[in-house]
The first five atom37 places (N, CA, C, CB, O) and aatype in JSON, in Angstrom:
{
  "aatype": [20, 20, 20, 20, 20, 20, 20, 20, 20, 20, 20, 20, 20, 20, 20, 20, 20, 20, 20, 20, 20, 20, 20, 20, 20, 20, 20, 20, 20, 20, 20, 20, 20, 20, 20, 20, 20, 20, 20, 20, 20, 20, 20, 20, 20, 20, 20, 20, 20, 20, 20, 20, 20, 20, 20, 20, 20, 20, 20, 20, 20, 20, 20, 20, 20, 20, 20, 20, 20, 20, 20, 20, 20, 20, 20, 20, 20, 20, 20, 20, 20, 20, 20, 20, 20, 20, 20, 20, 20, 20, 20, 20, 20, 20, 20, 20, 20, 20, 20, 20, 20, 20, 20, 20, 20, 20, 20, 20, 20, 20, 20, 20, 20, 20, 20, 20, 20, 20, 20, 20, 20, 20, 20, 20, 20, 20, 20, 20, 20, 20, 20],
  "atom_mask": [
    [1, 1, 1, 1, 1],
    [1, 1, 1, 1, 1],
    [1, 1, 1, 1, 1],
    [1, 1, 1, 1, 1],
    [1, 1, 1, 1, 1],
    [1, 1, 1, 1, 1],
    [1, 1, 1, 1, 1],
    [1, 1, 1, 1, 1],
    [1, 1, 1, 1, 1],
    [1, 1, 1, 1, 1],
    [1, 1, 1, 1, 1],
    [1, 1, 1, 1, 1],
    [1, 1, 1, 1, 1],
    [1, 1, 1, 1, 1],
    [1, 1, 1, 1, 1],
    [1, 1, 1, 1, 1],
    [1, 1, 1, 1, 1],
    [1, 1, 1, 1, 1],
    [1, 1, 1, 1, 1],
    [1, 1, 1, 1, 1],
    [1, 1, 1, 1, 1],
    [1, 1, 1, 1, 1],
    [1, 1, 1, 1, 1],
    [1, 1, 1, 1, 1],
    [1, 1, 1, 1, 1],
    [1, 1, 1, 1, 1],
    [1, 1, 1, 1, 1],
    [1, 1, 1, 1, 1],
    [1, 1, 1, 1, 1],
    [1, 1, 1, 1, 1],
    [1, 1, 1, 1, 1],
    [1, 1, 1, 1, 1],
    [1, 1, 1, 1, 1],
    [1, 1, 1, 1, 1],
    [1, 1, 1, 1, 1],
    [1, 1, 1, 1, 1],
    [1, 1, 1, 1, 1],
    [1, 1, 1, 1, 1],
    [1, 1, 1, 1, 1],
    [1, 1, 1, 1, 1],
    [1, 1, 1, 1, 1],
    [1, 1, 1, 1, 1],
    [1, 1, 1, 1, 1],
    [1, 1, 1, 1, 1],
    [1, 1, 1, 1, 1],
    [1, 1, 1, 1, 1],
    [1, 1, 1, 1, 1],
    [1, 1, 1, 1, 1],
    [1, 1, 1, 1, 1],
    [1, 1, 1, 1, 1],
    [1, 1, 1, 1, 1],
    [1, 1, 1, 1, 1],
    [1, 1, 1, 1, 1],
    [1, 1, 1, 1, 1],
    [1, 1, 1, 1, 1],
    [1, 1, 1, 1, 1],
    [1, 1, 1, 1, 1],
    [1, 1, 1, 1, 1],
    [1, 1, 1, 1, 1],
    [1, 1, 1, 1, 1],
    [1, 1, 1, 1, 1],
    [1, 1, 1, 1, 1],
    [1, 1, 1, 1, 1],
    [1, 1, 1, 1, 1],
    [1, 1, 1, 1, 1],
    [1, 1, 1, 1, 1],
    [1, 1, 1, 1, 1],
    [1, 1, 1, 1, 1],
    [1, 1, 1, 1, 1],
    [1, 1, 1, 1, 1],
    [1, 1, 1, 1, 1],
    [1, 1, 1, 1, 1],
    [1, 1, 1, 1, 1],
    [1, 1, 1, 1, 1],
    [1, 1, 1, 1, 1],
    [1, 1, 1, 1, 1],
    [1, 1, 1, 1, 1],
    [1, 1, 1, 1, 1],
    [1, 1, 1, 1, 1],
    [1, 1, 1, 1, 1],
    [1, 1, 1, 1, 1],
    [1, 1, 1, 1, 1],
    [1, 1, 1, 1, 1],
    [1, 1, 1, 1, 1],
    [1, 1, 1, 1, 1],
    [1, 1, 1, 1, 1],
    [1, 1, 1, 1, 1],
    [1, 1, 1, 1, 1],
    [1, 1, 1, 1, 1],
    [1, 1, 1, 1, 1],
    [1, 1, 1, 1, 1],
    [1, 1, 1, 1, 1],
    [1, 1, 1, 1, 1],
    [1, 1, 1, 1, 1],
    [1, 1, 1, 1, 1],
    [1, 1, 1, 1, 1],
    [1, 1, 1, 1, 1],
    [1, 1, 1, 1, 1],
    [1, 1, 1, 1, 1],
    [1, 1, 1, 1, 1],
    [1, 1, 1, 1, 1],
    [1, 1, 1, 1, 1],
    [1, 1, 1, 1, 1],
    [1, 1, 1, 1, 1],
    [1, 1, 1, 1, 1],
    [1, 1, 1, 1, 1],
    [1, 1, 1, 1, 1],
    [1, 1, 1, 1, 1],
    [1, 1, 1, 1, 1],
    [1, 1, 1, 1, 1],
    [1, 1, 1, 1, 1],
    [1, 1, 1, 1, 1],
    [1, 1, 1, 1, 1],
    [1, 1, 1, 1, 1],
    [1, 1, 1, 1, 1],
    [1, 1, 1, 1, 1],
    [1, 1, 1, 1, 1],
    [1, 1, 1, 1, 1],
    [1, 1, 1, 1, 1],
    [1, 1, 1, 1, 1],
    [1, 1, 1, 1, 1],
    [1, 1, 1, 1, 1],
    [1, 1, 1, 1, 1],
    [1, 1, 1, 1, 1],
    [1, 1, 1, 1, 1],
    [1, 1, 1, 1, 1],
    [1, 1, 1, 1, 1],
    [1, 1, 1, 1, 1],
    [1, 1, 1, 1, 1],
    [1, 1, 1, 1, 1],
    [1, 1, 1, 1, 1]
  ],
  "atom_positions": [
    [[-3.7, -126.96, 86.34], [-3.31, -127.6, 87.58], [-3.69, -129.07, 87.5], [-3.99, -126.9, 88.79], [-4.84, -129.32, 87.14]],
    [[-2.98, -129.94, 87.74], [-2.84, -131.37, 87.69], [-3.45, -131.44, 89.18], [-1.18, -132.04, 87.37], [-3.03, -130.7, 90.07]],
    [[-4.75, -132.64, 89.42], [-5.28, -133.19, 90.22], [-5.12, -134.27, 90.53], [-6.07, -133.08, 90.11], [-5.24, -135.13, 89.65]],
    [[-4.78, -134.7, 91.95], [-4.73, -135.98, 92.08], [-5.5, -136.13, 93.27], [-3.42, -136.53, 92.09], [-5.53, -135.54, 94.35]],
    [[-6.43, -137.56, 92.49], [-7.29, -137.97, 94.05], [-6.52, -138.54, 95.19], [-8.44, -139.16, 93.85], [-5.47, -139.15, 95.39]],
    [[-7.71, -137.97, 95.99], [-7.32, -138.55, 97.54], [-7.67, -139.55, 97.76], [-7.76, -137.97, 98.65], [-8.88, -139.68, 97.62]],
    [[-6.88, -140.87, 98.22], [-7.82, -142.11, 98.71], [-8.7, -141.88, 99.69], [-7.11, -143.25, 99.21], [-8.51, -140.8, 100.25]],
    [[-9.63, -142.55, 100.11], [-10.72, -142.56, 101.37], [-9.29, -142.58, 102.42], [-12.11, -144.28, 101.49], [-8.58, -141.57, 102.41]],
    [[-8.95, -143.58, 103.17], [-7.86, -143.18, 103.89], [-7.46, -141.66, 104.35], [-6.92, -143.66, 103.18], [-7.56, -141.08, 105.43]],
    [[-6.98, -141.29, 103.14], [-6.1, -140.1, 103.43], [-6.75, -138.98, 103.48], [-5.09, -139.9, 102.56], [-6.33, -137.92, 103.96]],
    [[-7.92, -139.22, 102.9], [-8.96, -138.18, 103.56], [-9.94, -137.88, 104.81], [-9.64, -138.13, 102.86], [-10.57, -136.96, 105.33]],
    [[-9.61, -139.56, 104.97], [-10.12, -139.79, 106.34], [-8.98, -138.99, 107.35], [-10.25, -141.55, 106.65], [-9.46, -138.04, 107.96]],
    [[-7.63, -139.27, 107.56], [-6.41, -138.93, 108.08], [-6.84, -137.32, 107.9], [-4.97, -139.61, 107.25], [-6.67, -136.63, 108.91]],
    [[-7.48, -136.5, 106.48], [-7.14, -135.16, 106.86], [-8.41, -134.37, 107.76], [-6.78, -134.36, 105.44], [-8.26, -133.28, 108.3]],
    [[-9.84, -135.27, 107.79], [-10.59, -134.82, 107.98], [-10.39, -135.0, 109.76], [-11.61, -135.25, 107.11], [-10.8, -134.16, 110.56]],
    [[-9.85, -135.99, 110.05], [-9.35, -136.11, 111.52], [-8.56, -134.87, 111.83], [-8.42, -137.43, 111.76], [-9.11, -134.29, 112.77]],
    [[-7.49, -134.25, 111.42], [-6.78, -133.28, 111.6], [-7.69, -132.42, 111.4], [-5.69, -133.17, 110.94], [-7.79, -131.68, 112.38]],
    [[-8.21, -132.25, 110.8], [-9.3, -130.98, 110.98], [-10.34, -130.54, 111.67], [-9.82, -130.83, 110.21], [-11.04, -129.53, 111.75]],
    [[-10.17, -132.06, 112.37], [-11.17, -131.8, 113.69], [-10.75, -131.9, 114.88], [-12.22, -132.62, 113.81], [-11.46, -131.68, 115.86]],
    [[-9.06, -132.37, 114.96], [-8.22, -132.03, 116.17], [-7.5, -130.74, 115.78], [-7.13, -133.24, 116.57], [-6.41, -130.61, 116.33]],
    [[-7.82, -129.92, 115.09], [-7.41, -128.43, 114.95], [-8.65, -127.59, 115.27], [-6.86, -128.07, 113.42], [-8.43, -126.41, 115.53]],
    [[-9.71, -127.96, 115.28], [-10.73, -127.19, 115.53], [-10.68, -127.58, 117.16], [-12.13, -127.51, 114.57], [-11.0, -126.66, 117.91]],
    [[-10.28, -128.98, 117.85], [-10.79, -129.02, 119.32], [-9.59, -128.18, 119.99], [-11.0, -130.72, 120.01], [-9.82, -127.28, 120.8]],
    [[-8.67, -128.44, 119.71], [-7.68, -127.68, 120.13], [-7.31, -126.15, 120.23], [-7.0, -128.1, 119.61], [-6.71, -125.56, 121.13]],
    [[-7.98, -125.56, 118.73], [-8.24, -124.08, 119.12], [-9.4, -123.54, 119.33], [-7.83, -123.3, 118.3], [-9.56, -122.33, 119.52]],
    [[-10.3, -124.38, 119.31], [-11.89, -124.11, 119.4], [-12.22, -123.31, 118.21], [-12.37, -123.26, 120.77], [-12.92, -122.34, 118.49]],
    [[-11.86, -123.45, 116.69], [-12.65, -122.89, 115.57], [-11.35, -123.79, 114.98], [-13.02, -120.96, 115.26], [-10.25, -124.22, 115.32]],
    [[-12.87, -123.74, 113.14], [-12.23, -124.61, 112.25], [-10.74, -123.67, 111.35], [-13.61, -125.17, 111.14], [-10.73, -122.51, 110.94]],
    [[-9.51, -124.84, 111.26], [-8.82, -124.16, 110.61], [-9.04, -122.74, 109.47], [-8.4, -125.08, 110.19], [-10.0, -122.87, 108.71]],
    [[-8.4, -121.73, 109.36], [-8.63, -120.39, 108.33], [-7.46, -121.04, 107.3], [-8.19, -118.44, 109.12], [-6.54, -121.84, 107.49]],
    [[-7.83, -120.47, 106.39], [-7.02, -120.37, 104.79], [-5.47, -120.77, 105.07], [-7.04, -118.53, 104.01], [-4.98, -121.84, 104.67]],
    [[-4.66, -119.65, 105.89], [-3.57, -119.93, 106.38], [-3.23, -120.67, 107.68], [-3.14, -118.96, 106.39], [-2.35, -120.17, 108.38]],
    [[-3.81, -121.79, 108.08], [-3.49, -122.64, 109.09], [-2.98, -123.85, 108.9], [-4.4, -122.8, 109.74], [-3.48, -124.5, 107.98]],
    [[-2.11, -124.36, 109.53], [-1.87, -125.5, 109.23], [-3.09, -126.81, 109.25], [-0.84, -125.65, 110.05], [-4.2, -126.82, 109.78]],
    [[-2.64, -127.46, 108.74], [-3.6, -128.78, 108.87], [-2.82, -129.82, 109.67], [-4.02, -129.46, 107.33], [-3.49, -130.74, 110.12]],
    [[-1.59, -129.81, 109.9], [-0.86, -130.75, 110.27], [0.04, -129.79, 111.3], [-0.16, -131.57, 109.02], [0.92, -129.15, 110.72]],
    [[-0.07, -129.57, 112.91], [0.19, -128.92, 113.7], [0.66, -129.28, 114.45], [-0.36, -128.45, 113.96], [0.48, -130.5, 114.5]],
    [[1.65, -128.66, 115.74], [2.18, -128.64, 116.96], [1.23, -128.6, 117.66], [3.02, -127.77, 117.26], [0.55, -127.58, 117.8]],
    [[0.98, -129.94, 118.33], [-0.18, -130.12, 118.93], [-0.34, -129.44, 120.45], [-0.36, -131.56, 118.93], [-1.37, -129.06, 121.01]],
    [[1.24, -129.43, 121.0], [1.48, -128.97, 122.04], [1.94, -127.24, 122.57], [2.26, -129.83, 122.23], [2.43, -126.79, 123.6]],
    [[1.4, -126.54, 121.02], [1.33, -125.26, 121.48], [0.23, -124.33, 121.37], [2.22, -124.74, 121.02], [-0.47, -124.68, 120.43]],
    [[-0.03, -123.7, 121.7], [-0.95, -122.65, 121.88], [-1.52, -121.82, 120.58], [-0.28, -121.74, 122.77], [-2.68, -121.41, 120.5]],
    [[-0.49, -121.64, 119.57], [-0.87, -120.69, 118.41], [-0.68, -122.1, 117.85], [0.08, -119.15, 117.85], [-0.04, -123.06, 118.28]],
    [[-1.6, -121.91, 116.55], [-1.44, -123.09, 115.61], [0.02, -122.74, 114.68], [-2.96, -123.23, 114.55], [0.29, -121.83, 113.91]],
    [[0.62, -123.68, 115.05], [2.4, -123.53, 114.54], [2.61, -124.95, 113.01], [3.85, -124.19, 116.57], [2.02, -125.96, 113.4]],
    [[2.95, -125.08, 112.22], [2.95, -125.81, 111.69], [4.37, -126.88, 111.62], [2.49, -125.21, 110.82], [5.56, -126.6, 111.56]],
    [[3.6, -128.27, 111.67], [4.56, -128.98, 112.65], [6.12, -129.27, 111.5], [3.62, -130.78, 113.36], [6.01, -129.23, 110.27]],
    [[7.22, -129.5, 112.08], [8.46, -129.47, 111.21], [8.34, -130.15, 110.25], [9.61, -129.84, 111.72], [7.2, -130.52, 109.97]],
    [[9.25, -130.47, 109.58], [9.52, -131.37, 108.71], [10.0, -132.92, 109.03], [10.36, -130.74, 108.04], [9.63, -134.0, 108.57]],
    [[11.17, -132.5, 110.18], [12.02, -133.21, 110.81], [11.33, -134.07, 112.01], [13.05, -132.31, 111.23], [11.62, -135.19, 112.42]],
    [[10.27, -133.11, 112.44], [9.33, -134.06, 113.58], [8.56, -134.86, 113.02], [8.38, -133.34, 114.52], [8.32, -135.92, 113.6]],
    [[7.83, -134.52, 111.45], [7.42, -135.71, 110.58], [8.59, -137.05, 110.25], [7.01, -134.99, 109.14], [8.16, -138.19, 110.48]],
    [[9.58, -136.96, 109.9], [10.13, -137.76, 109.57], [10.22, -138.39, 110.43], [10.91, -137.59, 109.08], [9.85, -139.55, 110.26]],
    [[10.85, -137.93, 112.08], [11.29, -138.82, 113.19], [9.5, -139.45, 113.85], [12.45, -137.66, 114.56], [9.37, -140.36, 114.67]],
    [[8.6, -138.83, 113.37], [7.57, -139.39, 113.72], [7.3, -140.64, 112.94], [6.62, -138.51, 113.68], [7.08, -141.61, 113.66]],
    [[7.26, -140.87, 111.49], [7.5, -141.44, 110.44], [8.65, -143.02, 110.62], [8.04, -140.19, 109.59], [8.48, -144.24, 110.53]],
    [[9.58, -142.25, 110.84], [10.63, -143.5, 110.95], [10.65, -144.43, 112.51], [12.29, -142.74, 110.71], [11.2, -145.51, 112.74]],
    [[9.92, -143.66, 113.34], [9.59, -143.95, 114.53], [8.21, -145.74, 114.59], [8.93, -142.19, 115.07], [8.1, -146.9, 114.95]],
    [[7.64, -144.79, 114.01], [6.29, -146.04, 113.13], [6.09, -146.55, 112.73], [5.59, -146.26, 112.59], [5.24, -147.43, 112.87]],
    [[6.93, -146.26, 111.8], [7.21, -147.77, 111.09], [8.4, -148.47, 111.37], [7.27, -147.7, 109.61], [8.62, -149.32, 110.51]],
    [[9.74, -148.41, 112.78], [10.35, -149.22, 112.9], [8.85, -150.31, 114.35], [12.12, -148.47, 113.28], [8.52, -151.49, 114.49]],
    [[8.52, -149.17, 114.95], [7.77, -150.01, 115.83], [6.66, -150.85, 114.91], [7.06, -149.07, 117.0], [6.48, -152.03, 115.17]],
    [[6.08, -150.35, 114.06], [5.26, -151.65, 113.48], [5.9, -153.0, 112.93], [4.5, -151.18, 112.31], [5.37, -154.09, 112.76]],
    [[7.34, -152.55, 112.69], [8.05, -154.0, 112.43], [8.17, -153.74, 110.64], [6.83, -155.69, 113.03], [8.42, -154.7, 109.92]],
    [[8.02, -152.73, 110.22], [8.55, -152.54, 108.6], [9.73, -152.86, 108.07], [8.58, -151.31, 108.2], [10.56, -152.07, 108.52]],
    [[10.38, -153.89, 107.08], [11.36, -153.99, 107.12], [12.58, -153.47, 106.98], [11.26, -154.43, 106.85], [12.6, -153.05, 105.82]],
    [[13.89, -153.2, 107.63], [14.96, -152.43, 107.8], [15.24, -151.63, 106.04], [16.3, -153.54, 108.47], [15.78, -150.55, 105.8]],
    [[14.79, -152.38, 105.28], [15.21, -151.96, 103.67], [14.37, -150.82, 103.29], [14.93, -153.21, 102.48], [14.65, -149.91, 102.51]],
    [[13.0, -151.08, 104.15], [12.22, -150.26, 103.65], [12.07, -148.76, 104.41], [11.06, -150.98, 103.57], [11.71, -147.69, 103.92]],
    [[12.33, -148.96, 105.28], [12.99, -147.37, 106.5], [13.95, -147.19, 105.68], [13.73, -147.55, 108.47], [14.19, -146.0, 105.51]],
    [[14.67, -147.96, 105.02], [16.18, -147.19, 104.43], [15.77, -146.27, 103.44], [17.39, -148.25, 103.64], [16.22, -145.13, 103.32]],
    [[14.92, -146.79, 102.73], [14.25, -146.21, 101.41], [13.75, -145.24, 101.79], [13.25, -146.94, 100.67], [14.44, -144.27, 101.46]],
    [[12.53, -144.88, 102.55], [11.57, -143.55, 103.02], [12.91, -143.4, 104.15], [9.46, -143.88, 103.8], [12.38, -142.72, 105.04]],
    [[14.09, -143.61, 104.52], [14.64, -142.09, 104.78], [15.39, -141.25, 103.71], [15.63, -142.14, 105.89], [15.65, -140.07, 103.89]],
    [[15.73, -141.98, 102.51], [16.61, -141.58, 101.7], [16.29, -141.26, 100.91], [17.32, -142.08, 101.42], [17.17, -140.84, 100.16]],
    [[14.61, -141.15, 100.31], [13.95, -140.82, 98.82], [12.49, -139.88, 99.64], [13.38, -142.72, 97.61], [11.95, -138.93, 99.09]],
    [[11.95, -140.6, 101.47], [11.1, -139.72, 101.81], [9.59, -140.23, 101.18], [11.65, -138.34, 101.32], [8.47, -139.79, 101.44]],
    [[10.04, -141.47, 100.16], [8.79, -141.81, 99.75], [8.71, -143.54, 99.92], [8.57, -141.2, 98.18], [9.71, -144.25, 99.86]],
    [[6.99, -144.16, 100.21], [7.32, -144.98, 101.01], [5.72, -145.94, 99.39], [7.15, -144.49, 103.29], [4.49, -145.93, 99.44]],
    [[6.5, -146.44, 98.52], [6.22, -146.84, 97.56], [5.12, -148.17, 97.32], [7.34, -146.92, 97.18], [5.49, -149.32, 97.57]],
    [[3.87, -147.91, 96.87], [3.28, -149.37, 97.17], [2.66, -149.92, 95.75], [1.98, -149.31, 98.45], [2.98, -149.4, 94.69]],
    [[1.53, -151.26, 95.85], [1.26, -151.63, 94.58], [0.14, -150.01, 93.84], [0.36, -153.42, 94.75], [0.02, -149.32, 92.83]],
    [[-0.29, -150.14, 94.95], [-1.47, -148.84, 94.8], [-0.88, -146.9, 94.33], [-2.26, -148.77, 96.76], [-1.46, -145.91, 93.87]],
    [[0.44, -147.2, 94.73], [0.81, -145.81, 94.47], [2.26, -145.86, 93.23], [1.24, -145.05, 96.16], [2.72, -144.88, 92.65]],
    [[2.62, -146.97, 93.12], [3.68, -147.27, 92.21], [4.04, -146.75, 90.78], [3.56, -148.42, 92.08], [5.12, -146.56, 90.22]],
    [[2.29, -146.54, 90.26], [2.3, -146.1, 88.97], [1.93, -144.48, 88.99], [1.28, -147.0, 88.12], [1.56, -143.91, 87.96]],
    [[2.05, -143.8, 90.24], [2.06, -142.23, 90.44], [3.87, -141.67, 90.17], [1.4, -141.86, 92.35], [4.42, -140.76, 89.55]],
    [[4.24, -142.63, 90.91], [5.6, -142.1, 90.78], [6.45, -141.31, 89.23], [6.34, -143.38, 91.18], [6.36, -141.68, 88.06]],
    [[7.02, -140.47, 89.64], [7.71, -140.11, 88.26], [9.08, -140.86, 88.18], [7.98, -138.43, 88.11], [9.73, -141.36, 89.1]],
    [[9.41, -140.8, 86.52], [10.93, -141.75, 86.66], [12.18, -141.44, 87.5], [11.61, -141.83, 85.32], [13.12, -142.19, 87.78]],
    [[12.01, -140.36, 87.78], [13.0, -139.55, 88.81], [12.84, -140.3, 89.86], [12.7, -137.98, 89.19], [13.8, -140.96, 90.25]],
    [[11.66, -140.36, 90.5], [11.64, -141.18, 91.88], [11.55, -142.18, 92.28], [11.07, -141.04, 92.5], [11.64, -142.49, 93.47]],
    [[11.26, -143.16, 91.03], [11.8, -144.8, 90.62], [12.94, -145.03, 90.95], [11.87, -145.23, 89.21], [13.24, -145.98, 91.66]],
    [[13.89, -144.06, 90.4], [15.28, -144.09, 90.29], [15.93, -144.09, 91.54], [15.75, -143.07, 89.55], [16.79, -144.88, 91.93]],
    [[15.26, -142.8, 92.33], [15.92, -143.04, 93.62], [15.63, -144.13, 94.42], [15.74, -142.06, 94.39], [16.37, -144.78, 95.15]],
    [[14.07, -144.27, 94.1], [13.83, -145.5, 95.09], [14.86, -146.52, 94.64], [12.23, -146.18, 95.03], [15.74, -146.39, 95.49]],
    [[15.25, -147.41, 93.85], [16.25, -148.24, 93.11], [17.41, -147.56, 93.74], [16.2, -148.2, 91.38], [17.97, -148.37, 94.47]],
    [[17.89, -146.6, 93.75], [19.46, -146.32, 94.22], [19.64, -147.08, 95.86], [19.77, -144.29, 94.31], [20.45, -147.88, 96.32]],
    [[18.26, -146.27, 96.54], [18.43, -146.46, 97.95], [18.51, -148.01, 97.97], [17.2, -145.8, 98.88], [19.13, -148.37, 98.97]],
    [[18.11, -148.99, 97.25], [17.42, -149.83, 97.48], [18.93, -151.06, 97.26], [15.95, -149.76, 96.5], [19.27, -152.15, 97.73]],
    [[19.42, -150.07, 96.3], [20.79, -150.93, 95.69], [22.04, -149.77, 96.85], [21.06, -150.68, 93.17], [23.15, -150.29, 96.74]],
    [[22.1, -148.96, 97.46], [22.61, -149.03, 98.61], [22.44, -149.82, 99.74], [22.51, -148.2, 98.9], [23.39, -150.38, 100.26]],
    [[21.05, -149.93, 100.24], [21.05, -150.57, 101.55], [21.04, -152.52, 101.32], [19.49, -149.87, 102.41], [20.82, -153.39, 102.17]],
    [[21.44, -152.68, 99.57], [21.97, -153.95, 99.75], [23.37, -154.12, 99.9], [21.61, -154.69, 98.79], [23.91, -155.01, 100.55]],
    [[23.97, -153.14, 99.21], [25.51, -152.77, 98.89], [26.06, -152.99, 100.63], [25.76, -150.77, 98.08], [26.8, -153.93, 100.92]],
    [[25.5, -151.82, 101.86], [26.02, -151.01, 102.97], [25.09, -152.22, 104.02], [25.52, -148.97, 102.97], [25.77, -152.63, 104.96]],
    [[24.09, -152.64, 103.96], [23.3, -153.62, 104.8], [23.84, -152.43, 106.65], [24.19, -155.93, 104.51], [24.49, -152.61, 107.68]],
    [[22.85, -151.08, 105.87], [23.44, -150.11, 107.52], [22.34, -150.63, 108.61], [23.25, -147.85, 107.43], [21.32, -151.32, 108.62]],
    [[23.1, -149.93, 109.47], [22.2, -150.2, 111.15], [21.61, -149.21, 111.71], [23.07, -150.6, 112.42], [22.09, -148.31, 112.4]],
    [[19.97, -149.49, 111.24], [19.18, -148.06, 111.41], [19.35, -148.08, 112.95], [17.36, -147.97, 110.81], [19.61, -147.02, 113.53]],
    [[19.22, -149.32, 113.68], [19.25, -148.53, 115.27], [19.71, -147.0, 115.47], [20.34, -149.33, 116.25], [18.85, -146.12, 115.38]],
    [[20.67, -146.75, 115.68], [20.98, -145.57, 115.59], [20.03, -144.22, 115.15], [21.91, -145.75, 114.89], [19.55, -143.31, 115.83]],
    [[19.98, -144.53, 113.7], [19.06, -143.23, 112.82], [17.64, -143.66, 114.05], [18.6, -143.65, 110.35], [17.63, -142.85, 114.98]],
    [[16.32, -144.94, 114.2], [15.87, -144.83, 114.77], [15.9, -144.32, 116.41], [15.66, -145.49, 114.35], [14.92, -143.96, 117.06]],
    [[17.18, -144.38, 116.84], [17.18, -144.12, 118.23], [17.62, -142.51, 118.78], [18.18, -145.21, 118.78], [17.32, -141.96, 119.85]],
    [[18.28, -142.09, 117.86], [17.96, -140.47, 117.44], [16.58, -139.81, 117.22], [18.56, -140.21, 116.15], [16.48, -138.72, 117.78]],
    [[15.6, -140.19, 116.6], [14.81, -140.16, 116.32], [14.04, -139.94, 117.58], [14.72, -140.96, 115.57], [13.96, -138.93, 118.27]],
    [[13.27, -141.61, 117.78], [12.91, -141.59, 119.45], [13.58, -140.83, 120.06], [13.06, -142.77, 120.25], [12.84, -139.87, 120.23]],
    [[14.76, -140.56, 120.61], [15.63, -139.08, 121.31], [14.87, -137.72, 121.03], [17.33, -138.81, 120.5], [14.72, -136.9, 121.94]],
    [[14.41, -137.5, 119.75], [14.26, -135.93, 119.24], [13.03, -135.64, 119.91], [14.15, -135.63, 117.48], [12.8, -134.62, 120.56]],
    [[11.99, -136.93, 119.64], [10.84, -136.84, 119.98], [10.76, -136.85, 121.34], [10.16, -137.69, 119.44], [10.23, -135.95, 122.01]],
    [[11.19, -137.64, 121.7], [10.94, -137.5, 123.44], [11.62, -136.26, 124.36], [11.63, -138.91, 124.16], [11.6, -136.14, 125.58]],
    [[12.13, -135.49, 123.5], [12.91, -134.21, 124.03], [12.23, -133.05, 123.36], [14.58, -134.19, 123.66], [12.79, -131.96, 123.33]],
    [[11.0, -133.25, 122.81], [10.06, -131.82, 121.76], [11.32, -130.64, 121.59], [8.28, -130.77, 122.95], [11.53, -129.52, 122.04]],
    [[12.05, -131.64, 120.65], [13.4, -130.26, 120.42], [13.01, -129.69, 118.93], [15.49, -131.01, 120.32], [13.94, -129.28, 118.24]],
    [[12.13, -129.67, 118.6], [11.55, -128.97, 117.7], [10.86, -127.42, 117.43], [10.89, -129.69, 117.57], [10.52, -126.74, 116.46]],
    [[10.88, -127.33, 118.77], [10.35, -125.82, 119.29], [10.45, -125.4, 120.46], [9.09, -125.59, 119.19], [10.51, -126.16, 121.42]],
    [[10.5, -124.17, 120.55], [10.14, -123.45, 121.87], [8.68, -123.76, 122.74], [10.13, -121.94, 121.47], [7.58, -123.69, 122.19]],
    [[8.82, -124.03, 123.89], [7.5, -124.5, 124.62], [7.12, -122.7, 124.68], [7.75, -125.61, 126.49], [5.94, -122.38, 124.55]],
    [[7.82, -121.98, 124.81], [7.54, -120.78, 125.15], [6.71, -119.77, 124.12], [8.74, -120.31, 125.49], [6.39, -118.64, 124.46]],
    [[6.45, -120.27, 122.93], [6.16, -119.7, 121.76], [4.53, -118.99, 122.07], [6.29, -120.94, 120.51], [3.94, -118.38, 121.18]]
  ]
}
C-alpha cells in the first residue's frame, strides 16, 4: 500500500470533522462512518459527491479564484499547486493541460455552472430531510 502524507492543514481539516461528528452525534465516529457528513441529518449519512463539488465551486468563485481555475477543478476535480504538482500522475497533468487549453480555446461563462450550484445548495436537494 502506497502512503501518502497528510499536510498539517489537512489534518487539521480532518481532525475538525471528527470533532463536528462526535458533537453532532454525541460519540466519536465507528469504522464505518463517514468523516465528511450531512450535517443536517440525524443518522450520520455521507455527504454527496455533487454537494462537495457545488460546495467547492461555490468557494472558490466567492474567494475570487480565477475563472480558468474553477474551469480546471470542474473538469479534472483537481485543484493543482506548487506544493502538490509533483504528486500528480501524467494522466492528470494531461487533463489539467486539456482543461486549461479548452477554457482558452471556449473563454466559457461559469456564472451559470456557479449559479446552479448556489441554487442546489440553497435548496438541500441532495437528500431527503425525512431520512
Amino acid at each position: 500500500m502506497n502512503m501518502i502524507p497528510i499536510p498539517p492543514k489537512a489534518m487539521d481539516a480532518i481532525k475538525g470533522q471528527l470533532h463536528a461528528f462526535e458533537m453532532k452525534f454525541g460519540r466519536p465516529p465507528g469504522p464505518n462512518d463517514p468523516i465528511f457528513f450531512e450535517p443536517d441529518l440525524d443518522v450520520p449519512t455521507p455527504i454527496s459527491a455533487q454537494k462537495i463539488e457545488d460546495q467547492m465551486v461555490t468557494t472558490m468563485a466567492i474567494a475570487g479564484i480565477p475563472a480558468y481555475l474553477i474551469w480546471g477543478h470542474m473538469k479534472t476535480g483537481l485543484i493543482p499547486t506548487e506544493d502538490n504538482r509533483h504528486l500528480m500522475s501524467a494522466d492528470a497533468k494531461r487533463d489539467w493541460k486539456r482543461a486549461m487549453r479548452e477554457y482558452d480555446r471556449d473563454q466559457p461563462d461559469l456564472a451559470p455552472y456557479i449559479a446552479a450550484a448556489q441554487e442546489r445548495l440553497a435548496a438541500n436537494a441532495y437528500y431527503d430531510r425525512k431520512m
